[in-house]
C-alpha positions in Angstrom: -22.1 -25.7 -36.0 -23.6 -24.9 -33.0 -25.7 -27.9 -31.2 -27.2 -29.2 -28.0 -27.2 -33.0 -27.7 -28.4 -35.3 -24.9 -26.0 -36.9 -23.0 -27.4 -40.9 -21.5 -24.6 -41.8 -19.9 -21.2 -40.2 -18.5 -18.0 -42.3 -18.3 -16.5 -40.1 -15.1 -12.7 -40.5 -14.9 -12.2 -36.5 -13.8 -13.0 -37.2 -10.2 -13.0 -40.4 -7.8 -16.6 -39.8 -6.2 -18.4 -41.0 -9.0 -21.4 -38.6 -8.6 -21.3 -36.4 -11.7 -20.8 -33.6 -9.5 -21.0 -29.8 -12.0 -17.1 -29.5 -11.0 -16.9 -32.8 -13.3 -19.1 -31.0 -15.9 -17.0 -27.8 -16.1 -13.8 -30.2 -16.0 -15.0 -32.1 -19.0 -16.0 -28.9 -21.3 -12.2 -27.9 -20.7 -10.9 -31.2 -21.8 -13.2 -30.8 -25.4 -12.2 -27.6 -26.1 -9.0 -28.8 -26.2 -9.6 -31.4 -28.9 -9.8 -30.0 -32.4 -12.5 -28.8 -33.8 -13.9 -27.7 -30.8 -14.9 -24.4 -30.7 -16.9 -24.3 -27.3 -18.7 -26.5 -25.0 -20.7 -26.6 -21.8 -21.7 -29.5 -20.1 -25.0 -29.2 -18.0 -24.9 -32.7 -15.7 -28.1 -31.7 -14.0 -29.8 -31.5 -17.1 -28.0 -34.5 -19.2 -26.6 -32.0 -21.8 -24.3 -30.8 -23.7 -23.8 -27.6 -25.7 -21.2 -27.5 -28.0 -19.8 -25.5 -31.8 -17.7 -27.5 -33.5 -16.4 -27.9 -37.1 -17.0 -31.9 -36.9 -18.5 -34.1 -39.3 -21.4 -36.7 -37.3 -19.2 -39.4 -37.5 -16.3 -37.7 -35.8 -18.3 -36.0 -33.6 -19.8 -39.0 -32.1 -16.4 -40.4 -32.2 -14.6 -37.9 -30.1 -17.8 -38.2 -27.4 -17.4 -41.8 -27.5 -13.7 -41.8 -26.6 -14.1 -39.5 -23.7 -17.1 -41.6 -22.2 -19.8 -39.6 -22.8 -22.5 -41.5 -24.7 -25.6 -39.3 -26.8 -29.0 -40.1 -27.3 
C-alpha cells in the first residue's frame, strides 16, 4: 500500500541542530526502508509529510512511526 500521511511532530535524533533540516528527512527515509515492510519512503519536512509503500497493517504501521519519533495526524 502506497500512502501519504501527515507528520505533527518529529523526534530528531539524526542530527544535533535540532532544525529538521531536508538532510534529516532524507536520513530518516533511509532508516524506514530498512525496517521490514517498507517498501519506499520519502520524507518532505517542509511540507510535514511522509510518503511511504509498505506491506503494514495500521497498527504496525503507526507503531514502527511511533518508535522512530515521528508522530501522524
Amino acid at each position: 500500500m502506497e500512502e501519504t500521511l501527515k507528520i505533527s511532530y518529529m523526534n530528531c535524533d539524526f542530527c544535533t541542530a535540532k532544525n529538521h533540516c531536508a538532510s534529516c528527512g532524507g536520513e530518516l527515509a533511509q532508516a524506514l526502508m530498512q525496517k521490514p515492510g517498507i517498501a519506499s519512503a520519502q520524507v518532505n519536512i517542509p511540507d510535514h509529510s511522509l510518503r511511504i509503500a509498505h506491506s503494514l497493517d495500521a497498527d504496525a504501521l503507526e507503531d514502527l512511526l511511533d518508535g522512530m519519533g515521528l508522530l501522524m495526524g
